[in-house]
C-alpha atoms as an extended CHARMM CRD file, in Angstrom:
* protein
*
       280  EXT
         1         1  UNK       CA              0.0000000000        0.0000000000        0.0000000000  PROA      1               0.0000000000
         2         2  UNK       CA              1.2470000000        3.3520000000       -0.6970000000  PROA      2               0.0000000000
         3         3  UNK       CA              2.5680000000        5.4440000000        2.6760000000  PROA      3               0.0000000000
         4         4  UNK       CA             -0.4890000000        7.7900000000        2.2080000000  PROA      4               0.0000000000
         5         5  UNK       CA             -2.9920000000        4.4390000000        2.8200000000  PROA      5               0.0000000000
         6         6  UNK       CA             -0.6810000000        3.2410000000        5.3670000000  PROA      6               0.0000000000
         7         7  UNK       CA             -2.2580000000        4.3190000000        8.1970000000  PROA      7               0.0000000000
         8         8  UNK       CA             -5.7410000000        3.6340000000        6.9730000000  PROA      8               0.0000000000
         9         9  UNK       CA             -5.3560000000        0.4160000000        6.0030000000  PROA      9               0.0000000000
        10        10  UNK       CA             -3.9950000000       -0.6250000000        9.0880000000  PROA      10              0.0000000000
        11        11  UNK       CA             -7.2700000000        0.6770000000       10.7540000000  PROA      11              0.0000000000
        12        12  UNK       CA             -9.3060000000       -1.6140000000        8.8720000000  PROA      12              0.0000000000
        13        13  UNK       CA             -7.5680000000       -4.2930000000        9.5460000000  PROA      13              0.0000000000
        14        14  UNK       CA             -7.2130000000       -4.0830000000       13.1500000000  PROA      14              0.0000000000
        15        15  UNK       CA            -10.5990000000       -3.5410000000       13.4590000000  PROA      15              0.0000000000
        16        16  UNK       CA            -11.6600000000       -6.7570000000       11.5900000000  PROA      16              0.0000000000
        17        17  UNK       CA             -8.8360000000       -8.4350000000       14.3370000000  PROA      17              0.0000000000
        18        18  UNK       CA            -10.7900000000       -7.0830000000       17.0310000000  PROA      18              0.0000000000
        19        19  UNK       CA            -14.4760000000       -8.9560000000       15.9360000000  PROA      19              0.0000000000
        20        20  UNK       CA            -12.9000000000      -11.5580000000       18.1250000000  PROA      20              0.0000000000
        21        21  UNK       CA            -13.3690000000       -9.5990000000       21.2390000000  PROA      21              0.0000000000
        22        22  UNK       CA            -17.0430000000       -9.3340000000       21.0360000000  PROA      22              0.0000000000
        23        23  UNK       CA            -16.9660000000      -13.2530000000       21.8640000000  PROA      23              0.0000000000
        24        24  UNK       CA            -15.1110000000      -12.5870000000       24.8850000000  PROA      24              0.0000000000
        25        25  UNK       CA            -17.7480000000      -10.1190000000       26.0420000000  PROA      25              0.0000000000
        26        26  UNK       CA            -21.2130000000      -11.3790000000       26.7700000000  PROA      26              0.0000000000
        27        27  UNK       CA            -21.6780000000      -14.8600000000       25.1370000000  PROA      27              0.0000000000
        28        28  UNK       CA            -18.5050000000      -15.8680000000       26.6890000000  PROA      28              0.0000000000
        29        29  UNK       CA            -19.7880000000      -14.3580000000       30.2750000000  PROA      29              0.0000000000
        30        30  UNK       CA            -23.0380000000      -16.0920000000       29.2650000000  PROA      30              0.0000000000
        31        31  UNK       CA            -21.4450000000      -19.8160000000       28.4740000000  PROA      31              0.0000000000
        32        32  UNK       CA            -19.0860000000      -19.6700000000       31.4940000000  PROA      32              0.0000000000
        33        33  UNK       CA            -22.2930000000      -18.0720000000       33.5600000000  PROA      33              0.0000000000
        34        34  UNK       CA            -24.3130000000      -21.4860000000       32.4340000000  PROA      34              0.0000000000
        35        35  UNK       CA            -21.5560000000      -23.9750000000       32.3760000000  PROA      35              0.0000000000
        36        36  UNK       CA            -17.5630000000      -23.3960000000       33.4550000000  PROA      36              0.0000000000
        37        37  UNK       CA            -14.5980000000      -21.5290000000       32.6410000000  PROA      37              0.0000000000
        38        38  UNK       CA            -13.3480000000      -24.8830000000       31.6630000000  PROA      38              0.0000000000
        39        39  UNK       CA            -16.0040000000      -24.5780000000       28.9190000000  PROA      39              0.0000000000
        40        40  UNK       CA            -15.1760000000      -21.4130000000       28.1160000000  PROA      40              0.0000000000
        41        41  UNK       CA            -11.2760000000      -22.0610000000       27.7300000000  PROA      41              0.0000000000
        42        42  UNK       CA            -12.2660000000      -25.2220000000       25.3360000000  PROA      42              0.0000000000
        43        43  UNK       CA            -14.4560000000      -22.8150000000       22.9290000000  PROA      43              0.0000000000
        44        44  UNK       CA            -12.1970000000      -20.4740000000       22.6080000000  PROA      44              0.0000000000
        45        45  UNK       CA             -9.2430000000      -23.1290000000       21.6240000000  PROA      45              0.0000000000
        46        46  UNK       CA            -11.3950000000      -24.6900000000       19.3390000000  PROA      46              0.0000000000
        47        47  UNK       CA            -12.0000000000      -21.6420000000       17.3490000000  PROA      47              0.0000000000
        48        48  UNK       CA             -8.4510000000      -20.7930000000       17.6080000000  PROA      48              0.0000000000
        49        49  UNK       CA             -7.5120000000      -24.0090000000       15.9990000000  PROA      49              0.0000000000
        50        50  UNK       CA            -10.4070000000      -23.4160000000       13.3570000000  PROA      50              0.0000000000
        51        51  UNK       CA             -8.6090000000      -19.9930000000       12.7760000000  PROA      51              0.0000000000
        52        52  UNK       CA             -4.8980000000      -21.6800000000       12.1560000000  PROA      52              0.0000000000
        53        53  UNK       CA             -6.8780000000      -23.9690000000        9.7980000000  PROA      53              0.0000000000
        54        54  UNK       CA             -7.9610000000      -21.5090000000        8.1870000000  PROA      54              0.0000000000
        55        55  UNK       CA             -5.2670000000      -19.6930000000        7.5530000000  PROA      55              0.0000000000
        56        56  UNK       CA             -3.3710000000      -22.7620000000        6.3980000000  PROA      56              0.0000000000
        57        57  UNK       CA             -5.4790000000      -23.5840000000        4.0130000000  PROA      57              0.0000000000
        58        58  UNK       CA             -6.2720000000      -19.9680000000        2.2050000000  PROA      58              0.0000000000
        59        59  UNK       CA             -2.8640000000      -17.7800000000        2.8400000000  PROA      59              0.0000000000
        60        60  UNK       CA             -0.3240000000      -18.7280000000        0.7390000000  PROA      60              0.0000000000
        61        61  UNK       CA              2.7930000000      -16.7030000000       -0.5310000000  PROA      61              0.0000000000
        62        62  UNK       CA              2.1260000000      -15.4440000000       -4.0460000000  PROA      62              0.0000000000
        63        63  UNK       CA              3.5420000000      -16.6380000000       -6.5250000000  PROA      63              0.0000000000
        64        64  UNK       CA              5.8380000000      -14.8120000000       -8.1910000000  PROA      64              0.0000000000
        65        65  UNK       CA              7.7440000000      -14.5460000000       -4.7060000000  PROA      65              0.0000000000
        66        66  UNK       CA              7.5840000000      -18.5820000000       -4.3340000000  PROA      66              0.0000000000
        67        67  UNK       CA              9.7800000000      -18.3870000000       -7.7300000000  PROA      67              0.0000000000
        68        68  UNK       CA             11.7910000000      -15.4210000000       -6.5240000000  PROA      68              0.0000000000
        69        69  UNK       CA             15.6460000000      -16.1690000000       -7.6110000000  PROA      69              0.0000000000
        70        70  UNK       CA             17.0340000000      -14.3160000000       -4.7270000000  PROA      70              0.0000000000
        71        71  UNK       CA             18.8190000000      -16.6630000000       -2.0620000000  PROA      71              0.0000000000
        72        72  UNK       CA             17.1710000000      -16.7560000000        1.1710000000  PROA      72              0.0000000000
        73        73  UNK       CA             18.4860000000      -14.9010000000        4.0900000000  PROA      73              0.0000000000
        74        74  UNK       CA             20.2840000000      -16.8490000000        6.5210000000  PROA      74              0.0000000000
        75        75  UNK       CA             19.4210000000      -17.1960000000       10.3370000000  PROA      75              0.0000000000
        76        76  UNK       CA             22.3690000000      -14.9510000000       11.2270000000  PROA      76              0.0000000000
        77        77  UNK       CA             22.0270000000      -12.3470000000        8.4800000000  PROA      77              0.0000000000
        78        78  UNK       CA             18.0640000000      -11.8420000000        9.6010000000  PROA      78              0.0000000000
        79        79  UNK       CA             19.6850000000      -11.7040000000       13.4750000000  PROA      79              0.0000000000
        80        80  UNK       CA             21.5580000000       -9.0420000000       12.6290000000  PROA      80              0.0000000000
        81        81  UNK       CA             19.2330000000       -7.0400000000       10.8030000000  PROA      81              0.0000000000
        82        82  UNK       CA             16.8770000000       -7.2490000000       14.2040000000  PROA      82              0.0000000000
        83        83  UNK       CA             20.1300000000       -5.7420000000       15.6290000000  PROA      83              0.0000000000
        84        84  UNK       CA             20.8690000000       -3.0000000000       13.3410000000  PROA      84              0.0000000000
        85        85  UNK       CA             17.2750000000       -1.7810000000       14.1720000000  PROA      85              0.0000000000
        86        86  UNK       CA             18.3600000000       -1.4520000000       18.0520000000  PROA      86              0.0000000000
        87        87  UNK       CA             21.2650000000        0.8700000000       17.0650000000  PROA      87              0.0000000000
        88        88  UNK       CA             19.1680000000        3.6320000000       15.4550000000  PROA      88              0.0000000000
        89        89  UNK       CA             18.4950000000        6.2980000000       18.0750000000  PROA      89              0.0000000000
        90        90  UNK       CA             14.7170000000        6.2680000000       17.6950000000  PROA      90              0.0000000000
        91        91  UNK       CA             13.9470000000        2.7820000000       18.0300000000  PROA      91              0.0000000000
        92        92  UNK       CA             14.0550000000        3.1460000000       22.0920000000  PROA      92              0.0000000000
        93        93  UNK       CA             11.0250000000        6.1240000000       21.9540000000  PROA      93              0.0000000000
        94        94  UNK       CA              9.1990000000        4.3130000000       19.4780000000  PROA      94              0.0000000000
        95        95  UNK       CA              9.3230000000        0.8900000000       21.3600000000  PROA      95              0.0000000000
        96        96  UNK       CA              8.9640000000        1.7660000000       25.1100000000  PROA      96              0.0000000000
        97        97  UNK       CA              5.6000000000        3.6640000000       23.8790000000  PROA      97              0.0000000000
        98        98  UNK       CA              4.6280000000        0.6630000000       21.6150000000  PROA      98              0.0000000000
        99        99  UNK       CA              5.1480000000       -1.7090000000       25.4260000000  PROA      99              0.0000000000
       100       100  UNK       CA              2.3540000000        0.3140000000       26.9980000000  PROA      100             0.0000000000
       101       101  UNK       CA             -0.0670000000        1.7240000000       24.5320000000  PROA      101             0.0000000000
       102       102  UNK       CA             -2.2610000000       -1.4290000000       23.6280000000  PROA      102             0.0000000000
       103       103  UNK       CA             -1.1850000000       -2.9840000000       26.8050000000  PROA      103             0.0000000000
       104       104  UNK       CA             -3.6130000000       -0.7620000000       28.6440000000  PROA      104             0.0000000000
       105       105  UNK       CA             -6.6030000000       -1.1930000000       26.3010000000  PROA      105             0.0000000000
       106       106  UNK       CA             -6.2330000000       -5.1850000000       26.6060000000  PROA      106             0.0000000000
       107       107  UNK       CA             -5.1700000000       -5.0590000000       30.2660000000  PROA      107             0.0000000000
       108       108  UNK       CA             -8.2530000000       -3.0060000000       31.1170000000  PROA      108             0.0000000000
       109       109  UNK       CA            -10.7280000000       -5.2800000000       28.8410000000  PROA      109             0.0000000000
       110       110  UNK       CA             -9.4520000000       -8.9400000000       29.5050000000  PROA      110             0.0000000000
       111       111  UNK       CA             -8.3330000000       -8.3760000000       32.8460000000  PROA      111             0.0000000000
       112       112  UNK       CA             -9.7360000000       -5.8670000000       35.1350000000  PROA      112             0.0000000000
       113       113  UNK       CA            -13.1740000000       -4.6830000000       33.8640000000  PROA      113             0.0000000000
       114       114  UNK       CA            -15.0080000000       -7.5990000000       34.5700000000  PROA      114             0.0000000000
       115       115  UNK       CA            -13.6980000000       -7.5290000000       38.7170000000  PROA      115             0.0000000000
       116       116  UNK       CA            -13.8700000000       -3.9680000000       38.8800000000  PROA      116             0.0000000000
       117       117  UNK       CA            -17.4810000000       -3.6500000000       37.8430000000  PROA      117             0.0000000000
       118       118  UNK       CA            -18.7060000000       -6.3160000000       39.8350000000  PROA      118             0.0000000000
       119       119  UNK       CA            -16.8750000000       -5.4860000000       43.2360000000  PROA      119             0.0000000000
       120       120  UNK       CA            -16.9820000000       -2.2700000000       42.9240000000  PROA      120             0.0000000000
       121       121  UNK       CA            -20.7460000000       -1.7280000000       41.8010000000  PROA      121             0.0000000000
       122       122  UNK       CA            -22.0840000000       -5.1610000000       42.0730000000  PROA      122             0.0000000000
       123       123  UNK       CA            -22.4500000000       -5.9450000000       38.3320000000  PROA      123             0.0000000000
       124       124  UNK       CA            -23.3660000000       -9.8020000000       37.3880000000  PROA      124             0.0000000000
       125       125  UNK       CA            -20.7910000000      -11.3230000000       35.3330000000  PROA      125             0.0000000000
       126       126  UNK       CA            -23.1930000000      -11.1100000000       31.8920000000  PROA      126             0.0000000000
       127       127  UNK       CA            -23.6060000000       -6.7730000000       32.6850000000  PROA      127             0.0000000000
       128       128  UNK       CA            -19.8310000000       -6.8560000000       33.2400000000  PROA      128             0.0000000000
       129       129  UNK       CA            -19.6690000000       -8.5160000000       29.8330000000  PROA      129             0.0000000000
       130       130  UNK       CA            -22.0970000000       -6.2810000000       27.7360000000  PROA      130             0.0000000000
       131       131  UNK       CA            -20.0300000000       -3.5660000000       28.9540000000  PROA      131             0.0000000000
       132       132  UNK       CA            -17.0590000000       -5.2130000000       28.0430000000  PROA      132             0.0000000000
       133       133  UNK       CA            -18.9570000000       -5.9790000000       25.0910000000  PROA      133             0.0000000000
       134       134  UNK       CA            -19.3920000000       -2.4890000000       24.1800000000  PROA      134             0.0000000000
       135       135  UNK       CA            -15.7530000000       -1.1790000000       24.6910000000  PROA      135             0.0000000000
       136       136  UNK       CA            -15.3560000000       -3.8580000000       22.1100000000  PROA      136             0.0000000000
       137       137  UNK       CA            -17.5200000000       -3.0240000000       19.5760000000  PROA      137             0.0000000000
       138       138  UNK       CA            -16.6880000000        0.4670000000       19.7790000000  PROA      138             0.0000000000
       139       139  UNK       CA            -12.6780000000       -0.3970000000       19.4500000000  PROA      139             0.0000000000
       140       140  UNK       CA            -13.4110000000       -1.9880000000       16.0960000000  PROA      140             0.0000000000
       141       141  UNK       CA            -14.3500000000        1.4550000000       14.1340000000  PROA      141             0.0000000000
       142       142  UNK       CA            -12.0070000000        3.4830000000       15.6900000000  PROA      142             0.0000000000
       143       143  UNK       CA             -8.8960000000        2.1990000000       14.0850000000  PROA      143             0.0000000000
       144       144  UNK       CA            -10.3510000000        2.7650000000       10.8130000000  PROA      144             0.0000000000
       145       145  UNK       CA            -11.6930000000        6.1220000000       11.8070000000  PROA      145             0.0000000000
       146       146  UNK       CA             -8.1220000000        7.7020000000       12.9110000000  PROA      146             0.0000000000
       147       147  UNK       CA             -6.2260000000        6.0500000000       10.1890000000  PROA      147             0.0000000000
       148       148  UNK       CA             -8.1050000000        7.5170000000        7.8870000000  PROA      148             0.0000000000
       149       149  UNK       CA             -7.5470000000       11.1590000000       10.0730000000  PROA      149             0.0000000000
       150       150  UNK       CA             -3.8450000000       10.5180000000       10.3420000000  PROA      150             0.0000000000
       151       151  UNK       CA             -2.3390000000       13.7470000000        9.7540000000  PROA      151             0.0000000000
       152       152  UNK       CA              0.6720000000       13.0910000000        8.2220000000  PROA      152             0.0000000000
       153       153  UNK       CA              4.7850000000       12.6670000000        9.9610000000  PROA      153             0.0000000000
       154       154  UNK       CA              4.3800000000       16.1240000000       10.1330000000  PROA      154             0.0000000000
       155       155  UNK       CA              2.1650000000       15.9940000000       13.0950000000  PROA      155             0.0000000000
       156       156  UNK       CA              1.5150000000       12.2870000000       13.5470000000  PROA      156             0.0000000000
       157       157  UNK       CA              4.2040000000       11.9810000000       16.3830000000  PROA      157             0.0000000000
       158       158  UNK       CA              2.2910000000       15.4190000000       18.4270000000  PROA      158             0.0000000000
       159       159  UNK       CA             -1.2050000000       13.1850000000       17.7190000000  PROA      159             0.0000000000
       160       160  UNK       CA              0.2230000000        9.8370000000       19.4680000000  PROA      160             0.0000000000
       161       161  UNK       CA              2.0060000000       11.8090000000       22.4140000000  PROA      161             0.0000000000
       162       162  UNK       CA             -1.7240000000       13.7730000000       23.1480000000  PROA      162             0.0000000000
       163       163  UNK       CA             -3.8710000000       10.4170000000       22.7610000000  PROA      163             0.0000000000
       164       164  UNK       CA             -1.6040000000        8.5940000000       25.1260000000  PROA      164             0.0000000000
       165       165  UNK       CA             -1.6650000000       11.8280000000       27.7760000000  PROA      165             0.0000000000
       166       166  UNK       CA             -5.5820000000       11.5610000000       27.0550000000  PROA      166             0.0000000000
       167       167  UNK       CA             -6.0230000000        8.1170000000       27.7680000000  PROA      167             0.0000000000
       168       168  UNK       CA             -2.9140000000        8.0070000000       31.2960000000  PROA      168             0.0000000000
       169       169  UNK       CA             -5.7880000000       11.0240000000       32.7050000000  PROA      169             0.0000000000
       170       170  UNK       CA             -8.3810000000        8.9060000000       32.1190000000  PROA      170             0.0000000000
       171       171  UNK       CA             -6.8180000000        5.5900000000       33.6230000000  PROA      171             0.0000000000
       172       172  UNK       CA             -6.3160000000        8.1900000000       36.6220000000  PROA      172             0.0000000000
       173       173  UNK       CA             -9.5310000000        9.3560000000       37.2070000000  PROA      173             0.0000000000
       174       174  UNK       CA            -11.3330000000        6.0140000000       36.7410000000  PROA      174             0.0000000000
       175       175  UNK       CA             -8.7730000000        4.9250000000       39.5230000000  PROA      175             0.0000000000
       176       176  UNK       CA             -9.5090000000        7.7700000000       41.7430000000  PROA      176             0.0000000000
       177       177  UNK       CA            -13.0240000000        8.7460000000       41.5890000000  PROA      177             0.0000000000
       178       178  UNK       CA            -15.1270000000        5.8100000000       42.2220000000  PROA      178             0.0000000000
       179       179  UNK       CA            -17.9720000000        6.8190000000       40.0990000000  PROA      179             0.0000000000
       180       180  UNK       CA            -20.0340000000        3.8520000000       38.8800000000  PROA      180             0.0000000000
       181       181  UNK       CA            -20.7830000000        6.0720000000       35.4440000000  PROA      181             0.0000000000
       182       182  UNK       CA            -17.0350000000        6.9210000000       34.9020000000  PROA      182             0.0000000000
       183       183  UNK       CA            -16.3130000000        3.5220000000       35.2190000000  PROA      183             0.0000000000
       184       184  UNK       CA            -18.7370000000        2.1590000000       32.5440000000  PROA      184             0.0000000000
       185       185  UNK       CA            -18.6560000000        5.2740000000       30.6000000000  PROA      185             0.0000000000
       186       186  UNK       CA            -14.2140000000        5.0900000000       31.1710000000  PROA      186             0.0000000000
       187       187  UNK       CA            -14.1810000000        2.1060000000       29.6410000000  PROA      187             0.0000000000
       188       188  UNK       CA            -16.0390000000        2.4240000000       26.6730000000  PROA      188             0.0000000000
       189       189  UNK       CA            -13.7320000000        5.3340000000       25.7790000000  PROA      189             0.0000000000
       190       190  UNK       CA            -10.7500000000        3.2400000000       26.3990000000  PROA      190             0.0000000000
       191       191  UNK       CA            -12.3720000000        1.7960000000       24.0600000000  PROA      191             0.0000000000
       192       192  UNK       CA            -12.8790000000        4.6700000000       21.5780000000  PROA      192             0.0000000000
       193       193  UNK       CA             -9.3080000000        5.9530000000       22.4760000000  PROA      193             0.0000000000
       194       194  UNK       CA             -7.6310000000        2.9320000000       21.8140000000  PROA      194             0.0000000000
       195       195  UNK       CA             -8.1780000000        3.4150000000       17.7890000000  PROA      195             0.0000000000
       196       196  UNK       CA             -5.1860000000        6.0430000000       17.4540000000  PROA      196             0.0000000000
       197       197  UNK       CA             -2.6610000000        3.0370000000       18.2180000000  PROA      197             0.0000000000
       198       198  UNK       CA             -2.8940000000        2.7960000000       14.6730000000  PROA      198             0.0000000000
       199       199  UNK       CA             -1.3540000000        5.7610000000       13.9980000000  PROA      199             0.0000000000
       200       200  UNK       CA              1.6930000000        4.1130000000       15.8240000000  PROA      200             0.0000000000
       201       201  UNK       CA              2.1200000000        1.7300000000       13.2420000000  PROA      201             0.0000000000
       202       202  UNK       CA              2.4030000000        4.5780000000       10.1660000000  PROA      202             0.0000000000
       203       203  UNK       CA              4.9780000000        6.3370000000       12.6310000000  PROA      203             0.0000000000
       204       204  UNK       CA              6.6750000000        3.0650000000       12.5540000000  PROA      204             0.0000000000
       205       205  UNK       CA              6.4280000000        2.3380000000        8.7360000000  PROA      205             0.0000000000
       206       206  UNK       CA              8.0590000000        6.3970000000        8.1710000000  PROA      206             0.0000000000
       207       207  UNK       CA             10.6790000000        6.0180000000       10.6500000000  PROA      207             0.0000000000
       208       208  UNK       CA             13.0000000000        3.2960000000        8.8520000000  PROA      208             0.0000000000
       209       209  UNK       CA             14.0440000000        3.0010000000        5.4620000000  PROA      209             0.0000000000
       210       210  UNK       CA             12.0710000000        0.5160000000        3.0630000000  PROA      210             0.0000000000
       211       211  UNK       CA             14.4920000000       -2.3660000000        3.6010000000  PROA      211             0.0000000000
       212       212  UNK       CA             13.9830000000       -2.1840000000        7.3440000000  PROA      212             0.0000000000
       213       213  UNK       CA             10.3540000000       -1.7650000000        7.6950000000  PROA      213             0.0000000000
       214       214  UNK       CA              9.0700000000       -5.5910000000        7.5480000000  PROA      214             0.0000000000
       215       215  UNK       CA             11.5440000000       -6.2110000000       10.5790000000  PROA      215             0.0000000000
       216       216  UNK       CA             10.7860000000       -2.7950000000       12.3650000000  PROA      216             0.0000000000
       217       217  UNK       CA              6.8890000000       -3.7770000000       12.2770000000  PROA      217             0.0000000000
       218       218  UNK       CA              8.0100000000       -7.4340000000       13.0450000000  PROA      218             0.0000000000
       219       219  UNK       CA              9.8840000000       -5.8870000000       16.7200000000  PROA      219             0.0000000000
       220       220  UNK       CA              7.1460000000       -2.9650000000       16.9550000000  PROA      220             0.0000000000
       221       221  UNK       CA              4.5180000000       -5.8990000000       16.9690000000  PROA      221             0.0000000000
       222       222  UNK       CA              6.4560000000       -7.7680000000       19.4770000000  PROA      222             0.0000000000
       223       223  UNK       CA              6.3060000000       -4.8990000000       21.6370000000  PROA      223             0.0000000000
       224       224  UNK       CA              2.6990000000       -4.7540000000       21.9190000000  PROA      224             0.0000000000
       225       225  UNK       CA              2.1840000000       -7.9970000000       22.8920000000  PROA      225             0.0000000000
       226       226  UNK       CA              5.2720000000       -8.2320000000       25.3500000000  PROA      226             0.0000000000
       227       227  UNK       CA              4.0940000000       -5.1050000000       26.7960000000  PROA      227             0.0000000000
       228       228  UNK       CA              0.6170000000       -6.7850000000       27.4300000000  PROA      228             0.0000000000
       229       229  UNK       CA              2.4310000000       -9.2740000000       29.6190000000  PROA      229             0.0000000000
       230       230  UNK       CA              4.2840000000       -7.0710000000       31.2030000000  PROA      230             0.0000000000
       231       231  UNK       CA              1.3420000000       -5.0510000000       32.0540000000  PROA      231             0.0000000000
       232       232  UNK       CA             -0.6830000000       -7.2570000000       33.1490000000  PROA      232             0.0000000000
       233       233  UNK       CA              2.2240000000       -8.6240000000       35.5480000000  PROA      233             0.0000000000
       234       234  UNK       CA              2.6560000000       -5.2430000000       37.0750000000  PROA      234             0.0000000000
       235       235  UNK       CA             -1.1520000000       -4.4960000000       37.7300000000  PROA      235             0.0000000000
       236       236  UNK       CA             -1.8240000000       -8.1730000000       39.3980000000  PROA      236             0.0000000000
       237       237  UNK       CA              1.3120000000       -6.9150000000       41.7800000000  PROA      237             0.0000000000
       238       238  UNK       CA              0.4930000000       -3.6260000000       42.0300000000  PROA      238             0.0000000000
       239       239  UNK       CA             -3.1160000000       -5.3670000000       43.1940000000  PROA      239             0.0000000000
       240       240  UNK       CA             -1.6320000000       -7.5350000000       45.3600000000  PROA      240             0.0000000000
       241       241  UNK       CA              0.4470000000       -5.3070000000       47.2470000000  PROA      241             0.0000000000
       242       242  UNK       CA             -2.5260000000       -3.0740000000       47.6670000000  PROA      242             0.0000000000
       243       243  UNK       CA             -4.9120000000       -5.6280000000       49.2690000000  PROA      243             0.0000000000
       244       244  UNK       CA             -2.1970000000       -6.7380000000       51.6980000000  PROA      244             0.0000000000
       245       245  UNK       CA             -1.9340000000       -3.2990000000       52.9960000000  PROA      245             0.0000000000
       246       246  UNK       CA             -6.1650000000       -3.0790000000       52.9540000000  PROA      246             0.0000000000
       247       247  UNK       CA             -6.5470000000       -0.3770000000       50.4720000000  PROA      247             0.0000000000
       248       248  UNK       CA             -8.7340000000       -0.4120000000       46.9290000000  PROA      248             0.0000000000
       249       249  UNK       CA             -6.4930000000       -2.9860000000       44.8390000000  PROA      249             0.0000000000
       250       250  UNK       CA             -8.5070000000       -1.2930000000       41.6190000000  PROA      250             0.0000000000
       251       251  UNK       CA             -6.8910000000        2.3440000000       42.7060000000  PROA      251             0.0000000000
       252       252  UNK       CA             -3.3990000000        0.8730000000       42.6520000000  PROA      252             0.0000000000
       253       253  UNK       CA             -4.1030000000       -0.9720000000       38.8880000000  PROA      253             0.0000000000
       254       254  UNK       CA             -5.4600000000        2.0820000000       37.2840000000  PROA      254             0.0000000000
       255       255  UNK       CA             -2.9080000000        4.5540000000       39.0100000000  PROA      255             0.0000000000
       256       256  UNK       CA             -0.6220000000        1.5060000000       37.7750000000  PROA      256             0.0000000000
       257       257  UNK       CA             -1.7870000000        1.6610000000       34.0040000000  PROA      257             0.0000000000
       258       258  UNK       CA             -1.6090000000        5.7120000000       34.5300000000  PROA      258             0.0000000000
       259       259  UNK       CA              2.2650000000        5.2090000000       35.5130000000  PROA      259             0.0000000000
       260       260  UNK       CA              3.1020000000        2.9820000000       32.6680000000  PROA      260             0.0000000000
       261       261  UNK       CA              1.4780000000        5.2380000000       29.7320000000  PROA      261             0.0000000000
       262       262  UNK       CA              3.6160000000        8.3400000000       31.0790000000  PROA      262             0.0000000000
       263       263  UNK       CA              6.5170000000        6.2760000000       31.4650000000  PROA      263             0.0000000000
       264       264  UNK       CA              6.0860000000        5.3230000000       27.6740000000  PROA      264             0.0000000000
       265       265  UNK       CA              4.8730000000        8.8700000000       26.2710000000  PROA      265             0.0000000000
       266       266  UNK       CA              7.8730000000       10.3920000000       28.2340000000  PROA      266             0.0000000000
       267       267  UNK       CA             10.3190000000        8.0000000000       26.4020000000  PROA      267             0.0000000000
       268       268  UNK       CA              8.4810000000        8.6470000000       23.1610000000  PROA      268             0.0000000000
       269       269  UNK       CA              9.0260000000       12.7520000000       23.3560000000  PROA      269             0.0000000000
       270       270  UNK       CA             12.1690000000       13.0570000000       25.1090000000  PROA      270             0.0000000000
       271       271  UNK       CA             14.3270000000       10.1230000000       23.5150000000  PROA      271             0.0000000000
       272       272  UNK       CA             15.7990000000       11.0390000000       19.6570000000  PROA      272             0.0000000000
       273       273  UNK       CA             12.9240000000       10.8930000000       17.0130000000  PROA      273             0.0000000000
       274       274  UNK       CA             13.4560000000        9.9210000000       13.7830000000  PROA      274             0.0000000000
       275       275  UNK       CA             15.1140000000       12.7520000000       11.5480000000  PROA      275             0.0000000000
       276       276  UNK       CA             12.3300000000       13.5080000000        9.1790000000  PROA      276             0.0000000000
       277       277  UNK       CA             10.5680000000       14.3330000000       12.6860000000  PROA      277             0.0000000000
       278       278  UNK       CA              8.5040000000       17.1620000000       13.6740000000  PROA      278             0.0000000000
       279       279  UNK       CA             11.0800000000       19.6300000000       15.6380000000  PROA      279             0.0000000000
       280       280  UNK       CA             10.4390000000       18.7280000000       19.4710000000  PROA      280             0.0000000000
């Protein structure tokens, strides 16, 4: 796709990724509300190996790169090229922020709504879910929606540094306040918020030359998915630590989520950008 579409594209597909999550809202509350979570882990591997099957069977490499006569790269040559991406000066900015950004969207939605709903407000596990639910459905647009208003490298890296301040107040006040409408209404604009991730990948795409870019998405989308781990770690300590000392455990997780996201945003803006950059 051309670098103008970039962003767009992306959008689209990471909201088609996402139709997955509406599962994992109600009808999965509902089937482990009627039967087990046992169930509910067995549904959810079955589709996943109907998904792999899937994708075995209908994505292939085309075919004119099947019968491509240049000689594969070896293990060590594609090692190093990982490596050469870690020397650049802007990698650091661009990864620490990529660590927390969808971290806190997934962290929030597959880990801590559902608890903080109903011990906080009393919520069955199927209300917990439609709101869930909703945060989903409303994550699927958005991506679509702010790739198509990317503005540009011009401005793109001022767009992801405001979003992610956005979204760290939020976390905050959700954690603070205690209000059973900020919490519902909180989520679903985590929800809504979460689309301008995709405005990370473009900035990754116009940071690295063309012969770098398949790797630099390969380590950006690493980052995500590590960061979700390491997210989630943090916030089930942070929890933890909390309810040992008999305060809110749900304060310390959002206050935890708040931390992260300025951690990563202040990486982002004050570690080298790329050079085509806006001026800081």
């Amino acid at each position: 796709f051309a670098a103008s579409r970039f962003a767009m594209v992306s959008g689209v597909a990471m909201g088609v990724g996402g139709l997955g999550m509406l599962f994992t809202g109600t009808p999965l509350a509902w089937l482990v509300q009627q039967s087990s979570w046992r169930m509910g882990f067995a549904v959810l591997a079955v589709l996943a190996a109907l998904a792999w099957l899937l994708i075995f069977w209908k994505v292939h490499e085309p075919a004119a790169a099947a019968h491509s006569t240049q000689p594969r790269e070896s293990v060590g040559a594609a090692v190093r090229g990982f490596g050469a991406l870690f020397l650049l000066p802007h990698t650091a900015g661009i990864m620490l922020l990529a660590l927390m950004t969808y971290a806190s969207f997934l962290t929030l939605r597959g880990l801590w709504l559902g608890p903080l709903l109903i011990e906080r407000h009393g919520y069955s596990l199927v209300a917990s879910g439609n709101v869930a639910m909703l945060s989903s459905l409303v994550s699927l647009f958005t991506p679509a929606l702010f790739g198509r208003l990317d503005p540009g490298p011009g401005r793109r890296r001022r767009w992801i540094t405001g979003f992610t301040v956005l979204l760290a107040a939020l976390f905050t006040a959700v954690g603070l306040l205690h209000a059973q409408w900020l919490d519902v209404a909180g989520s679903i604009a985590v929800g809504l918020l979460s689309g301008y991730m995709v405005l990370q990948y473009a900035d990754v795409r116009s940071a690295y030359p063309a012969a770098m870019t398949g790797r630099a998405m390969a380590v950006f989308t690493m980052a995500l998915f590590l960061g979700v781990a390491l997210m989630q770690w943090a916030t089930g300590l942070a929890a933890s630590l909390a309810a040992a000392r008999g305060a809110d455990p749900y304060v310390a997780v959002m206050l935890t989520i708040a931390s992260m996201l300025a951690a990563g945003v202040l990486a982002f803006r004050l570690l080298p950008a790329p050079c085509h950059g806006p001026a800081r």
